[in-house]
Backbone bond lengths (Angstrom), bond angles and torsions (degrees), N, CA, C in turn:
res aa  C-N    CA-C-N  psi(-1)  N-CA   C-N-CA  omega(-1)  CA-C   N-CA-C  phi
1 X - - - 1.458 - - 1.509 109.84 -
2 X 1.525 115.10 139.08 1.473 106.59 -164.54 2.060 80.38 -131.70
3 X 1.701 92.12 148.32 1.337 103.72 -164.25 1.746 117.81 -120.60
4 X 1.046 102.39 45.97 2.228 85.99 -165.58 1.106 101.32 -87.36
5 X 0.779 145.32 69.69 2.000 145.68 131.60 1.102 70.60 -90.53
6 X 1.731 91.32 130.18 1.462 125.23 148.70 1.879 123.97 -119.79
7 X 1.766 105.79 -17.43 0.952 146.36 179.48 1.401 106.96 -50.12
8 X 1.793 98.89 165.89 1.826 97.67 -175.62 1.764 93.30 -80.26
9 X 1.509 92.74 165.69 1.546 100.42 168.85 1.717 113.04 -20.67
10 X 1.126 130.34 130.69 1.733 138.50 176.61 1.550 104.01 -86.99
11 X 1.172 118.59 125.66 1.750 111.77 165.02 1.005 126.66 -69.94
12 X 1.540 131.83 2.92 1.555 118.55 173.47 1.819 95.22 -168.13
13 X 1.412 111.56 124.51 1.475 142.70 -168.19 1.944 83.17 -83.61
14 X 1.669 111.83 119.87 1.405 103.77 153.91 1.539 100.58 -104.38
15 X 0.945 111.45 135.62 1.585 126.84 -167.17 2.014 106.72 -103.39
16 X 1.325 143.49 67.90 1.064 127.64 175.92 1.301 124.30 -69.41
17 X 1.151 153.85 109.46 1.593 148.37 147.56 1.166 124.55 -49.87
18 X 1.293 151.08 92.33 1.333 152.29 -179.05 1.369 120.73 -104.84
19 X 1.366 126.44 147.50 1.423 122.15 172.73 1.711 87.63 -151.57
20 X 1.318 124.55 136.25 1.443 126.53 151.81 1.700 114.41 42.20
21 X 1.696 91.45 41.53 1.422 106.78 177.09 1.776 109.33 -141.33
22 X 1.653 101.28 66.60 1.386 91.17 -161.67 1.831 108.42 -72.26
23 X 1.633 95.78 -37.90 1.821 107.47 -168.10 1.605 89.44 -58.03
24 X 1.359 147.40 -53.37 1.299 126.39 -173.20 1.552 117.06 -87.77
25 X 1.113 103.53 3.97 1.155 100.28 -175.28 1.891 107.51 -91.32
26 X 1.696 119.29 -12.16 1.243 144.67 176.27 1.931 115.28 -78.98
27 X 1.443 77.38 -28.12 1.579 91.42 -161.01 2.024 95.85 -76.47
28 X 1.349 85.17 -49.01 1.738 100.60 -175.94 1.440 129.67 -86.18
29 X 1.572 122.98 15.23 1.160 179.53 43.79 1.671 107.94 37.20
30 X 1.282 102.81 -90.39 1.678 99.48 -178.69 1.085 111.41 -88.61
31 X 1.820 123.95 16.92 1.517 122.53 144.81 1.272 131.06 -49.79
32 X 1.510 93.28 -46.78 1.758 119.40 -154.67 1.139 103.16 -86.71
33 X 2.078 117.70 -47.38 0.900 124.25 -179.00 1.866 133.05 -3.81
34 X 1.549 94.55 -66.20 1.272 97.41 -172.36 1.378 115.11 -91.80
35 X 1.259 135.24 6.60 1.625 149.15 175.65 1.657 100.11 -78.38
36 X 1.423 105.31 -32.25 2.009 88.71 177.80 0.911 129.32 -41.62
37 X 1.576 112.80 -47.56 1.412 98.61 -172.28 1.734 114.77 -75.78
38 X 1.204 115.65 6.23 1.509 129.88 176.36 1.846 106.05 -61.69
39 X 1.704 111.48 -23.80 0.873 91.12 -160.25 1.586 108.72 120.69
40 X 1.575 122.33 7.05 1.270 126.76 -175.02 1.478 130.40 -124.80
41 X 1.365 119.85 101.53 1.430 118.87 -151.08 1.583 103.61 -77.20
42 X 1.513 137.14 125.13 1.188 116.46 173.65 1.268 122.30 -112.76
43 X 1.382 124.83 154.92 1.388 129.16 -148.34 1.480 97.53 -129.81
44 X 1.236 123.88 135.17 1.701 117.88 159.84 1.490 102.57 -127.60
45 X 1.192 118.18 132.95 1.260 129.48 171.30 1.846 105.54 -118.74
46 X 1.727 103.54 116.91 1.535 91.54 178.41 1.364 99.76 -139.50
47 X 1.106 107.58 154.92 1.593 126.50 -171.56 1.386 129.61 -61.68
48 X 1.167 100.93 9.62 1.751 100.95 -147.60 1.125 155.15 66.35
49 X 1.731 94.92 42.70 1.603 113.24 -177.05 0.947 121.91 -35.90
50 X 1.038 104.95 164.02 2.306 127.21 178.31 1.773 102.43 -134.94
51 X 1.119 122.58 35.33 1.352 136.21 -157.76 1.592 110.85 -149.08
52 X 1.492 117.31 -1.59 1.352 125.57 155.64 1.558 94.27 83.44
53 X 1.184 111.20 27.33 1.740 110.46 -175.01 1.806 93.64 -95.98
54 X 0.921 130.11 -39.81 1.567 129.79 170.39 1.366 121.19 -40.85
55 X 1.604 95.38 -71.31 1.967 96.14 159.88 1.144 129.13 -47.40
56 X 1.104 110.96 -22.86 1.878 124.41 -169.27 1.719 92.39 -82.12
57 X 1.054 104.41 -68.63 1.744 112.40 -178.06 1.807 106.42 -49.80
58 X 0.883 99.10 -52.93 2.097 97.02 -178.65 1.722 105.42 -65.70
59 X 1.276 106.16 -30.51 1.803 97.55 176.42 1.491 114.66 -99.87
60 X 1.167 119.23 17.62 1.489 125.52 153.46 1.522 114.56 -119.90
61 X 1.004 117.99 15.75 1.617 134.06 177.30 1.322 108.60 -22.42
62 X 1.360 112.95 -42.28 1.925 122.19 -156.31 1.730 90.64 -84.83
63 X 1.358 121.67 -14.83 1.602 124.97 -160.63 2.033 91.75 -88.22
64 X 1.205 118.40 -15.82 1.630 125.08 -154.80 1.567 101.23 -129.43
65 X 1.207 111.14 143.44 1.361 128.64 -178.67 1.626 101.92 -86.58
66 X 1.236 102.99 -74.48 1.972 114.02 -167.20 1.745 97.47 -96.99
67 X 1.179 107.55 156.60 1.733 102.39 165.62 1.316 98.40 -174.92
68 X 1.694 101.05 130.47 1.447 114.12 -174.25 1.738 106.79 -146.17
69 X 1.343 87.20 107.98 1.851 93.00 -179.73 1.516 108.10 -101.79
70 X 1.349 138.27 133.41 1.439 154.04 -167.65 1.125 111.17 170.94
71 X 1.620 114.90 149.21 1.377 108.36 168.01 1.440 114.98 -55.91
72 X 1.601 108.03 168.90 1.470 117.82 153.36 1.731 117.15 -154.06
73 X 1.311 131.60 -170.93 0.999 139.69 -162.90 1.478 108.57 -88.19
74 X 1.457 115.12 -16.25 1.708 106.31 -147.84 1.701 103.86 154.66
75 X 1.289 102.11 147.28 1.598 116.16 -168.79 2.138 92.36 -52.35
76 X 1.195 122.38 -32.90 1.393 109.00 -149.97 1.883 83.62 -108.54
77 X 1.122 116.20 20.39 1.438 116.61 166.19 1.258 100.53 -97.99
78 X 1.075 124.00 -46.23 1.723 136.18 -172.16 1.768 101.08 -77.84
79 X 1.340 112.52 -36.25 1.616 111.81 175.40 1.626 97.36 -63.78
80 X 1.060 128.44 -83.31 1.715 128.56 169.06 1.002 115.88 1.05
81 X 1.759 129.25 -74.99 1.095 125.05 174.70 0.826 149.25 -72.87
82 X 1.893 121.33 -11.57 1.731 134.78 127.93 1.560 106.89 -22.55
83 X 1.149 98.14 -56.90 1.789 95.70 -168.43 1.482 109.65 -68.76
84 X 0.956 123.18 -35.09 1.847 119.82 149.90 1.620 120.01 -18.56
85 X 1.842 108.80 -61.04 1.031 109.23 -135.02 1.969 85.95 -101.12
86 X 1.651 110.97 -22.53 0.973 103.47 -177.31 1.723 123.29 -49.21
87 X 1.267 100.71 159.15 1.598 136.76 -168.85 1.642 131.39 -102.62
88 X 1.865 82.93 -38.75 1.364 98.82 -161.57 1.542 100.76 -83.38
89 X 1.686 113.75 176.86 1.659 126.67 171.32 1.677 99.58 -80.50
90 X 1.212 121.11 -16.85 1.009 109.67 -170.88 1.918 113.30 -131.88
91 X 1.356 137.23 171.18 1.298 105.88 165.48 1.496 82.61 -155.10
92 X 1.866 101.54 151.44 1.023 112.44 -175.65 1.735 106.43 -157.38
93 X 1.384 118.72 119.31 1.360 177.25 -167.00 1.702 106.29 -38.44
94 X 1.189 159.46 85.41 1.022 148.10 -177.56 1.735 114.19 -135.24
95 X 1.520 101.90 138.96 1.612 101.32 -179.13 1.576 102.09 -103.30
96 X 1.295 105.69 161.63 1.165 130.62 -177.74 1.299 100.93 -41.13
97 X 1.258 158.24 144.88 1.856 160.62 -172.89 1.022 121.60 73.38
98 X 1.638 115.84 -11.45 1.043 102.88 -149.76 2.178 98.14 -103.87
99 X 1.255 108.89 163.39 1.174 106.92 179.88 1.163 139.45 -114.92
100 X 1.759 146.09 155.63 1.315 118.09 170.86 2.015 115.06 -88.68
101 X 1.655 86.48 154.85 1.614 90.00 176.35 1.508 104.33 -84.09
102 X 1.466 140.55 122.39 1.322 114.89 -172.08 1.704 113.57 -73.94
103 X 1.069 123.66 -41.11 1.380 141.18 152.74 1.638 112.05 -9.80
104 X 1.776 105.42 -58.06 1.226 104.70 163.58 1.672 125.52 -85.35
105 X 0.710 100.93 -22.14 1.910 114.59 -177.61 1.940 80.73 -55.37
106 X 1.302 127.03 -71.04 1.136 134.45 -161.33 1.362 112.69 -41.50
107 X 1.666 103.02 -33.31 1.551 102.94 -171.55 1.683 120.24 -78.62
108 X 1.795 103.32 -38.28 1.192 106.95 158.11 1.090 132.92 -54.39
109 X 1.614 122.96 -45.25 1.389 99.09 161.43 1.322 135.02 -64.58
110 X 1.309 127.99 -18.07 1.595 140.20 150.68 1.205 109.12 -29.19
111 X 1.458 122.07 -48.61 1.324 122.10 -157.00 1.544 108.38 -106.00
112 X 1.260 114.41 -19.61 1.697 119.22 178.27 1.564 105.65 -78.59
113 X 1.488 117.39 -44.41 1.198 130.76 -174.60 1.241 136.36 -74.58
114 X 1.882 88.62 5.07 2.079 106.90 171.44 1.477 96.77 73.56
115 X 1.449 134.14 33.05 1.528 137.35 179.00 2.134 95.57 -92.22
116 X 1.256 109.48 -28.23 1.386 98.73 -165.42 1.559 86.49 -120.52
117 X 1.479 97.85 -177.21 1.708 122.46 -163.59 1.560 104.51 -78.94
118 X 1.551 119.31 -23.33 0.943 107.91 -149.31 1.972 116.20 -66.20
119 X 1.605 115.62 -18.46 1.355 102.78 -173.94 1.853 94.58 -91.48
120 X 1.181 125.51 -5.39 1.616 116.21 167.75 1.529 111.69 -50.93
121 X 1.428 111.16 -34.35 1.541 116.79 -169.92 1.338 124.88 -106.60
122 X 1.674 109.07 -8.17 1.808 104.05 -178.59 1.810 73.78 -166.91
123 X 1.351 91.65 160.94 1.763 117.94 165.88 1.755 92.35 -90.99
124 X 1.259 145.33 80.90 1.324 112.56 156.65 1.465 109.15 -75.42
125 X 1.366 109.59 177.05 1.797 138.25 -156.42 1.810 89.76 -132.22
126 X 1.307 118.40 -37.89 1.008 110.83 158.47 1.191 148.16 -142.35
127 X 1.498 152.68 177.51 1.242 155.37 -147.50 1.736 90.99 -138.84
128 X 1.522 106.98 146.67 0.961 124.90 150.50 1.608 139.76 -174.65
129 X 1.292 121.93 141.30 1.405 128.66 -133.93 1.381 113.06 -133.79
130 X 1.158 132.75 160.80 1.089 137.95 178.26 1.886 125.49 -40.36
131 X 1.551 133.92 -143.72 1.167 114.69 172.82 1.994 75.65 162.01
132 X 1.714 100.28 121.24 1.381 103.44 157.53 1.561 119.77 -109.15
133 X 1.639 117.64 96.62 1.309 116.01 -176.44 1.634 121.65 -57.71
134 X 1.351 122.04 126.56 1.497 107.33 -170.50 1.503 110.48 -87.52
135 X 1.270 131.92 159.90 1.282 149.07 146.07 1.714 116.71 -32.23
136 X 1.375 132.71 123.98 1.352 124.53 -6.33 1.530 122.59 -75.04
137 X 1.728 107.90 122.12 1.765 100.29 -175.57 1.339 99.58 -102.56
138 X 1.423 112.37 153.26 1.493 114.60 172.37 1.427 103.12 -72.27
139 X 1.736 95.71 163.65 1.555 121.30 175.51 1.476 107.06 -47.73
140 X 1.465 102.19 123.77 2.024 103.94 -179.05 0.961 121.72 93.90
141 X 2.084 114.57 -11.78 1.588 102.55 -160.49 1.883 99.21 -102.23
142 X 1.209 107.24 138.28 1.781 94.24 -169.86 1.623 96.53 -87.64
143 X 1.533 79.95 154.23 1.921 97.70 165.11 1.539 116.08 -32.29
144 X 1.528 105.76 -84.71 1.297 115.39 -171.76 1.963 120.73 -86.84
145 X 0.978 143.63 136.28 1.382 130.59 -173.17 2.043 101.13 -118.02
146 X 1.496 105.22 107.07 1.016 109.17 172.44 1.405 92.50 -81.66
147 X 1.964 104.79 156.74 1.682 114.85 151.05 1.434 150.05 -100.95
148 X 0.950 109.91 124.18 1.428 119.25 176.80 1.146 159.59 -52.78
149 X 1.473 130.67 27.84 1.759 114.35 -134.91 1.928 107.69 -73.77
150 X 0.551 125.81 92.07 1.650 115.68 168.60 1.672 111.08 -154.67
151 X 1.114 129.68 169.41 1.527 129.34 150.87 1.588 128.77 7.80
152 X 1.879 98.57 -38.22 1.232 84.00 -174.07 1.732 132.83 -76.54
153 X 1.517 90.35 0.40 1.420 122.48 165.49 1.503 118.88 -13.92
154 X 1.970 70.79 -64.05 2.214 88.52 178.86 1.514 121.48 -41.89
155 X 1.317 94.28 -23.19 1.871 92.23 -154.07 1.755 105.53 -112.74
156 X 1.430 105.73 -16.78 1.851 104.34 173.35 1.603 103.78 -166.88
157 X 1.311 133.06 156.48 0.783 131.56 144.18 1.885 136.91 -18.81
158 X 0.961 120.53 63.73 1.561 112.43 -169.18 1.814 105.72 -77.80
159 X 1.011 115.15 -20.79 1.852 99.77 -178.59 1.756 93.89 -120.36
160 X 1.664 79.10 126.96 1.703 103.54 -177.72 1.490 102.52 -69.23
161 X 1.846 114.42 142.95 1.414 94.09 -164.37 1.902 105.10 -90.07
162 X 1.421 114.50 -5.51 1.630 111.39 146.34 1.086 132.18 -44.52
163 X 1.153 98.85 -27.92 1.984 103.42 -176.85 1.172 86.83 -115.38
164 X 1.242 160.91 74.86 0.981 123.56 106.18 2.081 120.20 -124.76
165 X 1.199 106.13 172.04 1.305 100.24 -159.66 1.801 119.43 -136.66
166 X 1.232 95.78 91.99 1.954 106.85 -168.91 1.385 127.80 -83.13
167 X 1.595 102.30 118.97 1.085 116.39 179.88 1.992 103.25 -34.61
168 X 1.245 136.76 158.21 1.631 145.61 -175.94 1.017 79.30 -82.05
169 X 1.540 148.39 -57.40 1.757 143.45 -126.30 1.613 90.55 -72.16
170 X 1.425 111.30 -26.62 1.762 110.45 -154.59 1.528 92.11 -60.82
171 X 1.443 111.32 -66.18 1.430 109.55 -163.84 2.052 117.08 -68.83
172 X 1.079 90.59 23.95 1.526 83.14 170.29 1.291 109.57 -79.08
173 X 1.471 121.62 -32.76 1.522 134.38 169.43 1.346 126.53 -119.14
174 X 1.883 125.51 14.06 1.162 128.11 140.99 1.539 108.32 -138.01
175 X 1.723 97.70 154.12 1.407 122.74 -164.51 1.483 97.74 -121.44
176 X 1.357 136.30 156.43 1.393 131.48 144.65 1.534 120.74 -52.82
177 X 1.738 123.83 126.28 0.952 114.34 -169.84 1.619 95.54 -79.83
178 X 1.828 107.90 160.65 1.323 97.82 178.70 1.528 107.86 -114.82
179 X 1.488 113.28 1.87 1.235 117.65 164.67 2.178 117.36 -47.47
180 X 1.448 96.79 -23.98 1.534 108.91 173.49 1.178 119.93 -101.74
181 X 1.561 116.27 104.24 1.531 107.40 -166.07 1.786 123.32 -84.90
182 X 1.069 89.73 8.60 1.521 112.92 -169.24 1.260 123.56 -133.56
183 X 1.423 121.43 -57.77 1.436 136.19 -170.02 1.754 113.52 -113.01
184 X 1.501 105.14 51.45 1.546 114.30 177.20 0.940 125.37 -94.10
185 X 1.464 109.59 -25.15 1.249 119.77 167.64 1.035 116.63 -66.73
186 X 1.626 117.18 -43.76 2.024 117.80 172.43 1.411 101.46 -56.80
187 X 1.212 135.85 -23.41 1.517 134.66 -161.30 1.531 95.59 -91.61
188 X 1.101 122.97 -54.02 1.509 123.25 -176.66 1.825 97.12 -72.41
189 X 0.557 150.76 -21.64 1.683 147.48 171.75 1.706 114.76 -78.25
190 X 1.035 110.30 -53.70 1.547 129.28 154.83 1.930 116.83 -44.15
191 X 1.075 91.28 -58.31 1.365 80.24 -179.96 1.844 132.08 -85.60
192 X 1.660 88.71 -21.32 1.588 81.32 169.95 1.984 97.27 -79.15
193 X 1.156 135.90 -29.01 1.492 113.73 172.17 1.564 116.37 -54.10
194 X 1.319 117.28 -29.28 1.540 121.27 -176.22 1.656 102.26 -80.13
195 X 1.066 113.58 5.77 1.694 104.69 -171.54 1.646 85.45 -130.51
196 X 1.276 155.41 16.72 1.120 159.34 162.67 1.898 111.36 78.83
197 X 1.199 104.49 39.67 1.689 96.46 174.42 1.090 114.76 -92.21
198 X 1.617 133.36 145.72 1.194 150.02 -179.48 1.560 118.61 -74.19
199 X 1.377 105.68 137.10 1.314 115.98 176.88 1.266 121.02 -141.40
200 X 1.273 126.29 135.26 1.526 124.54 -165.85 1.340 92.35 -100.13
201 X 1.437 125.62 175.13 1.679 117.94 -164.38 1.997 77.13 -162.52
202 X 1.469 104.27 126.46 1.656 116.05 161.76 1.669 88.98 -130.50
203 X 1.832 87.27 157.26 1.446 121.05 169.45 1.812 110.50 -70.54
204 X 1.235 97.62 1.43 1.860 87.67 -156.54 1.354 91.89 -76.89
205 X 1.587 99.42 172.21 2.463 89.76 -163.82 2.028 60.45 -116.44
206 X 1.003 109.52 128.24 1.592 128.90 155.34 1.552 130.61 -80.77
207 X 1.495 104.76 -34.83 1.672 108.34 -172.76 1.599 98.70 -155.88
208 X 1.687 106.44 151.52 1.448 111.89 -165.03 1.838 98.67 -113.13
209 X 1.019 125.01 82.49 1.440 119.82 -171.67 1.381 121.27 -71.82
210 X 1.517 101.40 120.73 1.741 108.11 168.35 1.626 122.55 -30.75
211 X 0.866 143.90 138.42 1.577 153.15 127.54 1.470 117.93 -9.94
212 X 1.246 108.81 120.72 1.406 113.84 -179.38 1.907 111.38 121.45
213 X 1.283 105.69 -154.52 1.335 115.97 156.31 2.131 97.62 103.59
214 X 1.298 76.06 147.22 1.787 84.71 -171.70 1.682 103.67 -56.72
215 X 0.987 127.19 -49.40 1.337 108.52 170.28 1.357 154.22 -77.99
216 X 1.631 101.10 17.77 1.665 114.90 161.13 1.613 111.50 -125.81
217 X 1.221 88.78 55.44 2.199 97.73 167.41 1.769 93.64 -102.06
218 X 1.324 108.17 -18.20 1.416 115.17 -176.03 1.795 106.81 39.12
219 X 1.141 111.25 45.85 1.268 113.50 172.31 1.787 103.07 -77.19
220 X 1.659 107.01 164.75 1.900 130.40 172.71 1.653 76.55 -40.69
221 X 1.206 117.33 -67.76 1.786 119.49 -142.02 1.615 103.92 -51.48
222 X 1.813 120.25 -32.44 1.178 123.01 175.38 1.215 116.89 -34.57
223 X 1.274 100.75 -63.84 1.803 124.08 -146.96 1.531 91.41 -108.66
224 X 1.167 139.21 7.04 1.385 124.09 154.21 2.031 100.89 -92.07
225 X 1.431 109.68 -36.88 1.396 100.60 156.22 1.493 129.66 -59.40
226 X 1.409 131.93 -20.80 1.344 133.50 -162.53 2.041 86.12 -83.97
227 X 1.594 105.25 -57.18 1.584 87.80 173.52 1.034 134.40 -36.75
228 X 1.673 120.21 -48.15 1.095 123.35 -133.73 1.826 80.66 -79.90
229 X 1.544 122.16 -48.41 1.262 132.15 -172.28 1.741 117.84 -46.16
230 X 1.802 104.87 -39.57 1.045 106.77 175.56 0.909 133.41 -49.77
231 X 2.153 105.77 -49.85 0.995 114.20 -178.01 2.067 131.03 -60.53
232 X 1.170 103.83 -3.18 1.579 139.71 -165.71 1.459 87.44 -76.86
233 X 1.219 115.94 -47.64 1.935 126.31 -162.76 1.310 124.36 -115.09
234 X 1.525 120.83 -29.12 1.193 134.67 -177.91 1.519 104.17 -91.09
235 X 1.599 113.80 169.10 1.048 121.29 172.41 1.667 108.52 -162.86
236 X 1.744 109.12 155.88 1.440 126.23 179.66 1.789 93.98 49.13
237 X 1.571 107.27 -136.79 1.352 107.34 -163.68 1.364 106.59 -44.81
238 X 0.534 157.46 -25.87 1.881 149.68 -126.89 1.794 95.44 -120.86
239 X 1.009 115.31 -9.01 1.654 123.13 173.80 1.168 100.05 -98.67
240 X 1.463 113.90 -50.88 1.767 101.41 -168.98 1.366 125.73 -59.05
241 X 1.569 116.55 -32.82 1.116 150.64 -180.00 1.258 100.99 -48.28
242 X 1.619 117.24 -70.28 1.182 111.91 -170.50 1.625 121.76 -53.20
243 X 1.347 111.27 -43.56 1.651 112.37 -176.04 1.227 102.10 -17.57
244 X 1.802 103.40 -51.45 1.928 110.03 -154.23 1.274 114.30 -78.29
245 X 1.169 118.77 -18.58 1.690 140.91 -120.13 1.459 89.66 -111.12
246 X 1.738 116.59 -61.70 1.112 141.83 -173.71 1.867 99.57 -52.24
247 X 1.188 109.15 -74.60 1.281 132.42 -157.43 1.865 86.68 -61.54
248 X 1.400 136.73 -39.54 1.457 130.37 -175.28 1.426 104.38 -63.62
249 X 1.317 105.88 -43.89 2.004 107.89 172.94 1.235 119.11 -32.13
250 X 1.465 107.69 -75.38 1.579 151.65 -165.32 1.722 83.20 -48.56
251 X 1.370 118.08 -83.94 1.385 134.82 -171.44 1.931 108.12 -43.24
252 X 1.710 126.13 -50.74 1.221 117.70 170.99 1.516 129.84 -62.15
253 X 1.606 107.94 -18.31 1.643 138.78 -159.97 1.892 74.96 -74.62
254 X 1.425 115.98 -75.21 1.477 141.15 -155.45 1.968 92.90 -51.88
255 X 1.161 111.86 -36.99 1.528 119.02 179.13 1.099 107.54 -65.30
256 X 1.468 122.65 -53.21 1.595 130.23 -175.91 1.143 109.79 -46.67
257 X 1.517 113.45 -56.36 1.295 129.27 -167.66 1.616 103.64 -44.52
């Protein structure tokens, strides 16, 4: 583990997970780069590539705050232990390609830094923000992903987990489960709404995310995982629902195609 924050406390932990993703993992790297001194602690957590992404990360050392190379189980094993190492009041989530909007970077710190109204009127735990999906997107998936917090939770993912942005206090008493190798993040989003935590929701598009990612192969295995997760959080009607609910997705996704 390599450590250079030397800096006062940082307001917001970017947490990357990487494994055998060096070209995006370069790109999102000399994104961030120059936002540190904004106030932005950065974190790489990588798996123990065989893809020369290790060397790459130890000889840009001075470009990275935290850095911890070891195996792990899975992108949300390596997310976990970012959150270990984080620093910041806040932490926020980025995959390998993916980029910041500075426009939005600006707003979050506006809003972490007690610049806007929003903690005069509620304690939220969390932030959440826009998301510009890039080209090539799969069939169904929209350009831009506004967020959602309400009910509609039950039925899909509404807050992109790029955009969104968690208070540190959360994970003192939640972790990503790793029983979900894919959809933990919907599980950890889902369940603090089912337990009543607050979330503030802006239009600003914050981050432009690469193409791809384990959870739009929209494969059976998805959405037989999205049940199995539901059932973890949901209860009475809101389980039964899904059986049907799940399987109508899966089946319109296969139409698109």
């Amino acid at each position: 583990m390599n450590s250079a924050y030397s800096k006062n406390t940082p307001s917001i932990s970017v947490i990357i997970p990487s494994y055998n993703q060096l070209e995006g993992l370069q790109k999102t790297i000399q994104a961030f780069s120059t936002l540190r001194r904004r106030g932005l602690e950065l974190i790489v957590v990588d798996g123990a590539s065989s893809d020369g992404s290790s060397e790459w990360i130890h000889s840009n050392a001075s470009n990275i705050d935290q850095i911890l190379i070891e195996p792990d189980t899975g992108i949300y094993h390596a997310m976990n232990k970012g959150i270990e190492l984080a620093n910041g009041d806040w932490v926020w989530f980025m995959g390998t390609g993916d980029l910041p909007v500075l426009e939005g970077v600006e707003e979050i710190l506006e809003v972490v830094k007690g610049s806007t109204s929003v903690f005069e009127e509620s304690d939220p735990k969390m932030l959440a923000f826009g998301v510009h999906l890039l080209a090539p997107r799969e069939p169904g998936v929209p350009e831009y992903y506004k967020p959602v917090w309400n009910s509609k939770l039950i039925w899909r993912n509404t807050i992109h987990h790029q955009g969104a942005i968690y208070s540190r206090e959360i994970f003192k008493s939640n972790t990503y489960d790793l029983r979900f190798r894919v959809l933990s993040d919907y599980h950890f989003q889902l369940k603090l709404w089912k337990k009543g935590a607050e979330c503030s929701c802006f239009p600003a598009i914050i981050a432009e995310v690469a193409t791809g990612g384990v959870s739009r192969d929209f494969s059976l295995s998805l959405y037989k995982e999205e049940r199995s997760m539901k059932r973890d959080v949901l209860s009475g009607w809101e389980i039964m629902v899904q059986e049907v609910w799940t399987r109508a997705k899966w089946l319109r996704k296969k139409v698109k195609v």
